[in-house]
Z-matrix of the N, CA and C atoms (Angstrom, degrees):
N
C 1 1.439
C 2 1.521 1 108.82
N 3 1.114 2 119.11 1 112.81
C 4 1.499 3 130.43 2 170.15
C 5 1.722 4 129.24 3 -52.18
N 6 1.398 5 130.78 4 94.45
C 7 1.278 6 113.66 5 173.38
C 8 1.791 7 134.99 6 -78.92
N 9 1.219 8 102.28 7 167.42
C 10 1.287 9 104.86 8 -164.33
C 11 1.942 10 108.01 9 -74.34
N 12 0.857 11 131.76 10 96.26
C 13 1.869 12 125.39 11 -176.25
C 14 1.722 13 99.20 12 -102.92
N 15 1.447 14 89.14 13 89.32
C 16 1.766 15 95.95 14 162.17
C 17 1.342 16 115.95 15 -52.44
N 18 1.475 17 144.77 16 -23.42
C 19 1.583 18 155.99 17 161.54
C 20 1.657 19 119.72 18 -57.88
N 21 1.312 20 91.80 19 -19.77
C 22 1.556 21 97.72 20 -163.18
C 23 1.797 22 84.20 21 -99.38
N 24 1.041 23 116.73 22 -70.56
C 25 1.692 24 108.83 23 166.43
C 26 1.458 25 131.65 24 -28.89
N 27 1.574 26 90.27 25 -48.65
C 28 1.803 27 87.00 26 174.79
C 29 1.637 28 132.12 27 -64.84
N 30 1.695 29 95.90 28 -28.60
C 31 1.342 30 116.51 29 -179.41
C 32 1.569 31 113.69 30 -79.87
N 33 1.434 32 118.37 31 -25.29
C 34 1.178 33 116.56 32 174.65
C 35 1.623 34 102.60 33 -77.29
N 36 1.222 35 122.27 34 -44.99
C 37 1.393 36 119.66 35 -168.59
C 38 1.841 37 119.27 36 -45.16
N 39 1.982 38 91.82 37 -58.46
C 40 1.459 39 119.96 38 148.05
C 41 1.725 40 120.47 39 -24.09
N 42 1.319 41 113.74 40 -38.49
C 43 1.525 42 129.00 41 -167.74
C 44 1.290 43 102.77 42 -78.50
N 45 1.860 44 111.67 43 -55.10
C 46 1.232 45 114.88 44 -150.92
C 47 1.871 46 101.48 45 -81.86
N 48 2.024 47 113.32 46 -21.59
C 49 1.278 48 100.79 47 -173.95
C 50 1.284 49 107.54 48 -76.11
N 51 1.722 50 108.47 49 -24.89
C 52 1.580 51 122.30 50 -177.24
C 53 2.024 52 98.07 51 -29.47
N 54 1.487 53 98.56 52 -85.16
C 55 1.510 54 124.57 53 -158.62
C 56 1.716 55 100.47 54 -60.33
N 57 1.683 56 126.06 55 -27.93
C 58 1.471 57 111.55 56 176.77
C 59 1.427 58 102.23 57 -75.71
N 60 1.605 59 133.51 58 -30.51
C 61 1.207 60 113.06 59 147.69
C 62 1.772 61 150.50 60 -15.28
N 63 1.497 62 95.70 61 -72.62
C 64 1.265 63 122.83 62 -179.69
C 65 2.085 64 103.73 63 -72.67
N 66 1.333 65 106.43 64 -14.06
C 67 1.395 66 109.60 65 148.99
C 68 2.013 67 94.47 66 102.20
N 69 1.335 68 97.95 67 9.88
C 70 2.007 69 106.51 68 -173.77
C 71 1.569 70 102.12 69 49.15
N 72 1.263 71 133.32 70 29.16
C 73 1.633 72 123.81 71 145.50
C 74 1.410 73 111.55 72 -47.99
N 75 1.575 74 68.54 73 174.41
C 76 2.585 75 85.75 74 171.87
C 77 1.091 76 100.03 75 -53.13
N 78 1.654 77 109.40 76 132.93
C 79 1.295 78 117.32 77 156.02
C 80 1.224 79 114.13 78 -55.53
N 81 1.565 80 119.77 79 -174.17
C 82 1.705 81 124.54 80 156.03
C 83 2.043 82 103.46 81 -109.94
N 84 1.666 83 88.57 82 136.91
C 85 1.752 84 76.05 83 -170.48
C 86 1.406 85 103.76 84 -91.04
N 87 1.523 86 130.46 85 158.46
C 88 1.373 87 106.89 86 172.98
C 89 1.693 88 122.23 87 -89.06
N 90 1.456 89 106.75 88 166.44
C 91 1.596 90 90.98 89 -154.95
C 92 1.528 91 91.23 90 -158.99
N 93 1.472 92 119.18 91 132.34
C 94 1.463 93 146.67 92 161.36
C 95 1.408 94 110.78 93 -70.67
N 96 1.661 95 123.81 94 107.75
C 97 1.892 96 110.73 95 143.79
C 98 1.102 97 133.78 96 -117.54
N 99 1.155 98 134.69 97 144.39
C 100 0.906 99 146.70 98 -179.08
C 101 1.880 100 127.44 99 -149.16
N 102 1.531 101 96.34 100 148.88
C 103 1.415 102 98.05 101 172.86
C 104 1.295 103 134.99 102 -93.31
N 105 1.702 104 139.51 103 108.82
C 106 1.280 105 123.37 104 177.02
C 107 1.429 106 118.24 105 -130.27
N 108 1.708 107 101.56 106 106.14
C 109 1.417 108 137.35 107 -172.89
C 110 1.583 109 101.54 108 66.55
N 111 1.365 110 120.28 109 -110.60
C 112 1.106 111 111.66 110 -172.86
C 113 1.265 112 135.28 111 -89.20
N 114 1.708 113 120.43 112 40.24
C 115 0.944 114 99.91 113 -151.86
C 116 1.760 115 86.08 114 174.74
N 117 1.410 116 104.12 115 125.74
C 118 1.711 117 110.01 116 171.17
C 119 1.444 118 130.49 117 -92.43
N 120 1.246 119 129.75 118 107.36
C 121 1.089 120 137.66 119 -165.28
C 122 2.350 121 108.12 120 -94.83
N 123 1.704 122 93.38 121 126.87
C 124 1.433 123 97.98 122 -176.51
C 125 1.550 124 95.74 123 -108.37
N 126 1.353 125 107.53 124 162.68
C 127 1.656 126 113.50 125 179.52
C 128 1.345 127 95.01 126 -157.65
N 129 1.325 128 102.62 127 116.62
C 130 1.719 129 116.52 128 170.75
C 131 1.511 130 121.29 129 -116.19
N 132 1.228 131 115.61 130 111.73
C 133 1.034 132 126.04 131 170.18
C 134 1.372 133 115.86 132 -44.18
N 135 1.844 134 140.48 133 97.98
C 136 1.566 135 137.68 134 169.40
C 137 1.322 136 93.56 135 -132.51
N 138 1.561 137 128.70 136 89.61
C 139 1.140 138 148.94 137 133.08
C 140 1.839 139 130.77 138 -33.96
N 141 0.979 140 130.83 139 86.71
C 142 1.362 141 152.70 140 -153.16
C 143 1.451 142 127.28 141 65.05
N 144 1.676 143 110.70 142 35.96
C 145 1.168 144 120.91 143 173.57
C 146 1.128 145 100.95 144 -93.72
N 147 1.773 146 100.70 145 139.54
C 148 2.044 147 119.71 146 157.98
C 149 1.522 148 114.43 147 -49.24
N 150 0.919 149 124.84 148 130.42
C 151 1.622 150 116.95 149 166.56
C 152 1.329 151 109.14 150 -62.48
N 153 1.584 152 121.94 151 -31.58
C 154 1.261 153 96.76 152 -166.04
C 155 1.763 154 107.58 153 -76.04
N 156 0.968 155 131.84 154 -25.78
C 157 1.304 156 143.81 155 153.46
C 158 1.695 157 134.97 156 -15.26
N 159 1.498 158 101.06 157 -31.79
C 160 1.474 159 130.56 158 -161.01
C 161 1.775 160 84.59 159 -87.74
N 162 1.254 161 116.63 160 127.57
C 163 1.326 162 129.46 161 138.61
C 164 1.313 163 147.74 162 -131.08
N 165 1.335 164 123.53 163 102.44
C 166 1.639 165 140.12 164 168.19
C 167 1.126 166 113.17 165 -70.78
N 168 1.653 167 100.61 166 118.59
C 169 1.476 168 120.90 167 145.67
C 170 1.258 169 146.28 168 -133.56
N 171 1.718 170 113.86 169 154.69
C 172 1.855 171 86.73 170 -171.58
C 173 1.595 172 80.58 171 -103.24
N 174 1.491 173 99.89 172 166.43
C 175 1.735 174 115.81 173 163.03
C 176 1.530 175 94.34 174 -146.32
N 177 1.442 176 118.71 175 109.34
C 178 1.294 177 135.09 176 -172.95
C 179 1.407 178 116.18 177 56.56
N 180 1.884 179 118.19 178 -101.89
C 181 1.739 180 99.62 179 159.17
C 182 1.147 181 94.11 180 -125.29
N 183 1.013 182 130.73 181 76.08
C 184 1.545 183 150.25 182 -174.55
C 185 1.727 184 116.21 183 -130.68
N 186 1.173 185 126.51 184 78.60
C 187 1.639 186 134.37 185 -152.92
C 188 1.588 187 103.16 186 -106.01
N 189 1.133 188 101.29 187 96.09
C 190 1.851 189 111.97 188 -178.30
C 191 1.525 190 122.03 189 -85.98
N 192 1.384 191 137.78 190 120.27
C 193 1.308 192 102.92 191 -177.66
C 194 1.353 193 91.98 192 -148.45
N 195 1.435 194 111.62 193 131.89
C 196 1.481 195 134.42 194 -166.85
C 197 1.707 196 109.83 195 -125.35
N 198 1.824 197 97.79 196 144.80
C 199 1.444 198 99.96 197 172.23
C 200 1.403 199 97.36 198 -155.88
N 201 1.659 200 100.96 199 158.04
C 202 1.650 201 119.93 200 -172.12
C 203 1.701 202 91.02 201 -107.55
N 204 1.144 203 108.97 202 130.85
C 205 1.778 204 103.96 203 161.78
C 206 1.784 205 85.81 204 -118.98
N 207 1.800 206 103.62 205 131.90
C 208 1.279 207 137.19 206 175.27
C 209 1.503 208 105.13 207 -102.60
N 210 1.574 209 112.65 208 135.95
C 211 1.385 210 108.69 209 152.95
C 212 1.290 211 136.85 210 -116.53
N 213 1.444 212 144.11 211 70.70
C 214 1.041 213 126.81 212 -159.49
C 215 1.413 214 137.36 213 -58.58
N 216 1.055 215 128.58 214 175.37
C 217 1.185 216 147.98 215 -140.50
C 218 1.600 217 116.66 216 -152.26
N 219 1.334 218 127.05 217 91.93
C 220 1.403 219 120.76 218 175.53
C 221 1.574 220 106.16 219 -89.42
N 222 1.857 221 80.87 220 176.98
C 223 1.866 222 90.39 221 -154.11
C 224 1.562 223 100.86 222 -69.95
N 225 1.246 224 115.95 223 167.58
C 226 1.104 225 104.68 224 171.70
C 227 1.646 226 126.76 225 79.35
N 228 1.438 227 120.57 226 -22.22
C 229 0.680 228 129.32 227 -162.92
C 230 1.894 229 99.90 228 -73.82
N 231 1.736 230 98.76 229 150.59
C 232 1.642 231 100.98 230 172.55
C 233 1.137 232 94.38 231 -118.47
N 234 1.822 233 126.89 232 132.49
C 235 1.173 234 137.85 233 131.60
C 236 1.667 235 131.76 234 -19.29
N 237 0.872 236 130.91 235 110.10
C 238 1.449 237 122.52 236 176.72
C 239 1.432 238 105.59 237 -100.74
N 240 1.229 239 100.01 238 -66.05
C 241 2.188 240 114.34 239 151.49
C 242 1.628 241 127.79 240 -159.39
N 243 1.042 242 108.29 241 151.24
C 244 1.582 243 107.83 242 -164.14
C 245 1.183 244 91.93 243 -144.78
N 246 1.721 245 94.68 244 104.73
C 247 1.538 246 112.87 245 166.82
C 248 1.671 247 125.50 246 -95.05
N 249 1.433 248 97.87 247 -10.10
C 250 1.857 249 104.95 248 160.10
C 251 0.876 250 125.74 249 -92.37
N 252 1.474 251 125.30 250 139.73
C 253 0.869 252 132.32 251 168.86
C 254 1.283 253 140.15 252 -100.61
N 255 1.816 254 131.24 253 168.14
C 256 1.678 255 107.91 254 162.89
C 257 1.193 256 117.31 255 -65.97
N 258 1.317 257 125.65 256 178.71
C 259 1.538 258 123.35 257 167.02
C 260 1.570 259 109.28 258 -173.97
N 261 1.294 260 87.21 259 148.73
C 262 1.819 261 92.79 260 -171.36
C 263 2.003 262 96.50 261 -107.15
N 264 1.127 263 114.33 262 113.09
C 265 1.172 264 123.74 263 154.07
C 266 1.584 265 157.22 264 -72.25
N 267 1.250 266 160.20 265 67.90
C 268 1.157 267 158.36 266 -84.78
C 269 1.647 268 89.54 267 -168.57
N 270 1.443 269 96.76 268 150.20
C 271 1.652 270 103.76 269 167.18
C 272 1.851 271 102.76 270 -179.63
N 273 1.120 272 122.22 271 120.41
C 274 1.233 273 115.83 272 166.96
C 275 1.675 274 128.97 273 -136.34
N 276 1.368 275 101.85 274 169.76
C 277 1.676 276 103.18 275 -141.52
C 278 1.893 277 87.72 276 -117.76
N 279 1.446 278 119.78 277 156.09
C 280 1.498 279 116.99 278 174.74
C 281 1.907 280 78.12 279 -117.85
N 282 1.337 281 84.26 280 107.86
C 283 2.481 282 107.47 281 162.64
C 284 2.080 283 84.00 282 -47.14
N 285 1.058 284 99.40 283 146.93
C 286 1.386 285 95.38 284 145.63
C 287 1.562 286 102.82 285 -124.24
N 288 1.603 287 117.75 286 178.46
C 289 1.253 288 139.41 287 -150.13
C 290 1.955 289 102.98 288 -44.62
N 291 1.090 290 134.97 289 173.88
C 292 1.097 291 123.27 290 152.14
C 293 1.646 292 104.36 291 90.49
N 294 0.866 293 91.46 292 26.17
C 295 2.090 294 84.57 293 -169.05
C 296 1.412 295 109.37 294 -128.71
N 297 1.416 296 122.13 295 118.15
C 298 1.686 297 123.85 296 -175.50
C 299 1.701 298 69.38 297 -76.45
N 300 1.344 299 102.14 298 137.85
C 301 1.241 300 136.92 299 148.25
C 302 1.556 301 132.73 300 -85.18
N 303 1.492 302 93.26 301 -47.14
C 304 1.556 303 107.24 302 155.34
C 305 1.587 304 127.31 303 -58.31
N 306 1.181 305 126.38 304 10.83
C 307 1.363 306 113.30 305 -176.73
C 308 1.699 307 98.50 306 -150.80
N 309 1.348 308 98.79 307 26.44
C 310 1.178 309 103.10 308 166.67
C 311 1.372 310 133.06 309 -70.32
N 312 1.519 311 146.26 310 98.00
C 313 1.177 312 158.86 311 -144.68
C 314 1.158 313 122.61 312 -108.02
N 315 1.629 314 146.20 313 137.44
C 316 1.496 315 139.53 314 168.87
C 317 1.270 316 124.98 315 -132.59
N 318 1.307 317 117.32 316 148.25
C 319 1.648 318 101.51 317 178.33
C 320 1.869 319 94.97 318 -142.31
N 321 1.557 320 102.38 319 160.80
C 322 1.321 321 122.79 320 -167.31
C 323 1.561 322 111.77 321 -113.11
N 324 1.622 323 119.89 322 84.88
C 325 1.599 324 90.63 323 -168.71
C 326 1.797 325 88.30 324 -129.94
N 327 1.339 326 114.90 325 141.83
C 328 1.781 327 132.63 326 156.31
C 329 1.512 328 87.88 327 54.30
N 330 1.361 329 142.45 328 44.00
C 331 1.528 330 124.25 329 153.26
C 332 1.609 331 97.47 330 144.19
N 333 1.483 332 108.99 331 -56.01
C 334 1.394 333 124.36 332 -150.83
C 335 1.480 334 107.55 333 -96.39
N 336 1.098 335 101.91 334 164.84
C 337 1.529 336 114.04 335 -162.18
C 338 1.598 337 76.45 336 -137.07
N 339 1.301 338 110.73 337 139.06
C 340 1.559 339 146.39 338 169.79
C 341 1.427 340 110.07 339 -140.09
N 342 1.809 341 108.71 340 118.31
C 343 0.983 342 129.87 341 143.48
C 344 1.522 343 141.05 342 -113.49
N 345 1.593 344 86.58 343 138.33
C 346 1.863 345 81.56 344 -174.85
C 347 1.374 346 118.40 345 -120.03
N 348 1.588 347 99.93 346 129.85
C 349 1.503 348 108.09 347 -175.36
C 350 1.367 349 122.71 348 -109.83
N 351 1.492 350 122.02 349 90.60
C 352 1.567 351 128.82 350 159.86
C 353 1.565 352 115.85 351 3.17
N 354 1.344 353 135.00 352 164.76
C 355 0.913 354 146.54 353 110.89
C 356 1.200 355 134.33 354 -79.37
N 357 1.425 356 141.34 355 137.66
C 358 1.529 357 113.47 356 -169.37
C 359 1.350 358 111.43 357 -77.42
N 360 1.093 359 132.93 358 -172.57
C 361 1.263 360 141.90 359 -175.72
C 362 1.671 361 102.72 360 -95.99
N 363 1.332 362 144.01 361 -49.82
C 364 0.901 363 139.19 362 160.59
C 365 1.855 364 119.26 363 -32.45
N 366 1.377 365 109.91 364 -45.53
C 367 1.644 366 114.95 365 170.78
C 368 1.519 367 108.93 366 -89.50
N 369 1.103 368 135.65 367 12.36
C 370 1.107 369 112.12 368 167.99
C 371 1.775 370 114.80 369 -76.84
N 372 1.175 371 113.40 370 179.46
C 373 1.384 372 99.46 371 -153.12
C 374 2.175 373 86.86 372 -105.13
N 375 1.330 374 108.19 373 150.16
C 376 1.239 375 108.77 374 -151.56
C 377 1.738 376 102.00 375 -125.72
N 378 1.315 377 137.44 376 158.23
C 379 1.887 378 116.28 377 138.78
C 380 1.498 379 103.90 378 -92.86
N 381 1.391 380 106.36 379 175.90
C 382 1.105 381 137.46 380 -162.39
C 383 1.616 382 113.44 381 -157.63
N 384 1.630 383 118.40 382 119.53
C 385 1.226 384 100.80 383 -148.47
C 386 1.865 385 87.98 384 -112.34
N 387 1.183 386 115.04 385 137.85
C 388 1.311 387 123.37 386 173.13
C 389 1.309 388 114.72 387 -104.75
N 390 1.420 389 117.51 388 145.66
C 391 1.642 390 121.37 389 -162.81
C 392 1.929 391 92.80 390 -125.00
N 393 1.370 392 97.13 391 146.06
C 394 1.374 393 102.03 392 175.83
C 395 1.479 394 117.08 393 -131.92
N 396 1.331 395 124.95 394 135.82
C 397 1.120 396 143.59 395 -153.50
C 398 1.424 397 112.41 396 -55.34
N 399 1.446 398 130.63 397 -30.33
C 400 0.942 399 128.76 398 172.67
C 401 1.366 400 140.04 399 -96.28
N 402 1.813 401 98.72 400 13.69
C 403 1.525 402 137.75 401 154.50
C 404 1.859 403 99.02 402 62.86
N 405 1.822 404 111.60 403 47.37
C 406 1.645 405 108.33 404 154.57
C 407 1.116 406 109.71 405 -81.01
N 408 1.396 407 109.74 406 -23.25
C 409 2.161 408 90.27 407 -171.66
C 410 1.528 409 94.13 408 168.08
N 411 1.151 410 92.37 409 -179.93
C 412 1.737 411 93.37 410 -171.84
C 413 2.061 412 99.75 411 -124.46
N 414 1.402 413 106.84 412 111.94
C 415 1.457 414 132.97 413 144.85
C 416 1.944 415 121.75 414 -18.03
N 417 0.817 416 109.25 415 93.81
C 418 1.837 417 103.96 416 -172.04
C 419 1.406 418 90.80 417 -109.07
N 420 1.653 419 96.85 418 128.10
C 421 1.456 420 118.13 419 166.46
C 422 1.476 421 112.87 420 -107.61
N 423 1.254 422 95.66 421 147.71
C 424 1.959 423 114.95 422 170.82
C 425 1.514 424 115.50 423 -86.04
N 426 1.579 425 110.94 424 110.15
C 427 1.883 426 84.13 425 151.01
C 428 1.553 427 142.57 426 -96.23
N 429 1.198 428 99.78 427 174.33
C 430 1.612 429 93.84 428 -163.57
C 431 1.590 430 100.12 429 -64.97
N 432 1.759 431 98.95 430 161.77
C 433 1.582 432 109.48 431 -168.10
C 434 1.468 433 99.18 432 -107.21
N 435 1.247 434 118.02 433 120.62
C 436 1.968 435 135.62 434 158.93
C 437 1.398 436 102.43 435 27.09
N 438 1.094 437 128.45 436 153.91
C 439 1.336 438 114.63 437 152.86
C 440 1.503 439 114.52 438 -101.95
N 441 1.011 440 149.37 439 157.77
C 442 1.469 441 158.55 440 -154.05
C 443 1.198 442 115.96 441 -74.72
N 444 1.203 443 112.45 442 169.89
C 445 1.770 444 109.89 443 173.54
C 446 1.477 445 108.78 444 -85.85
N 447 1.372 446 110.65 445 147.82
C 448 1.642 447 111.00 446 172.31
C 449 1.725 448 116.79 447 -104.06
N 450 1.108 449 108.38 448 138.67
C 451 1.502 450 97.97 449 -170.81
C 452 1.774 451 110.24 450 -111.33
């Protein structure tokens, strides 16, 4: 037997003027980054999204990645209450320098969206061996490491 929660009404009401506010655009999805060794790994939380739905793109270092979560609805069906909603999702990242773009990879597993972003091989950080004229030994230099992604 179902009870009556005047709180649960008010808060949805609260919800629904919230988002006609904000005008029901793309949400922002939430999302983990991080770097491990060679290579930056993203994780976005899209909870009852289709995979086929999900789209990544780069445009220069400009990495866009959008998703629709759909809910269907069979015939016949009666509402009792439906507190989910659809939603169009969007979020994008500025690559900074140093980033194969080309080998940029994603996978879709139990909610989350994981992306993984290379470093190129050219920015990875390298030695470099310097020789000195009066032949004690040879000088090893570092180069500088990628600079990071900006969010």
């Amino acid at each position: 037997m179902a009870t009556y929660d005047p709180f649960r009404d008010l808060d949805r009401l609260a919800s629904t003027l919230l988002d006609a506010r904000r005008g029901g655009g793309p949400r922002r999805m939430p999302m983990d980054l991080y770097r491990d060794g060679d290579h930056y790994v993203l994780a976005a939380d899209l909870p009852g999204v289709d995979p086929g739905s999900v789209d990544i793109d780069v445009d220069g270092q400009l990495l866009t990645i959008r998703a629709e979560r759909t809910l269907g609805s069979g015939e016949g069906v009666k509402w009792i209450t439906r507190e989910r909603e659809t939603a169009s999702f969007v979020r994008q990242l500025n690559l900074g320098q140093g980033i194969d773009t080309e080998r940029i990879s994603a996978a879709y597993r139990n909610g989350v969206l994981s992306v993984t972003i290379p470093v190129s091989e050219k920015a990875k950080p390298r030695r470099i061996a310097v020789s000195t004229d009066d032949g004690e030994g040879v000088i090893e230099a570092h180069d500088s490491t990628p600079q990071p992604i900006e969010q």
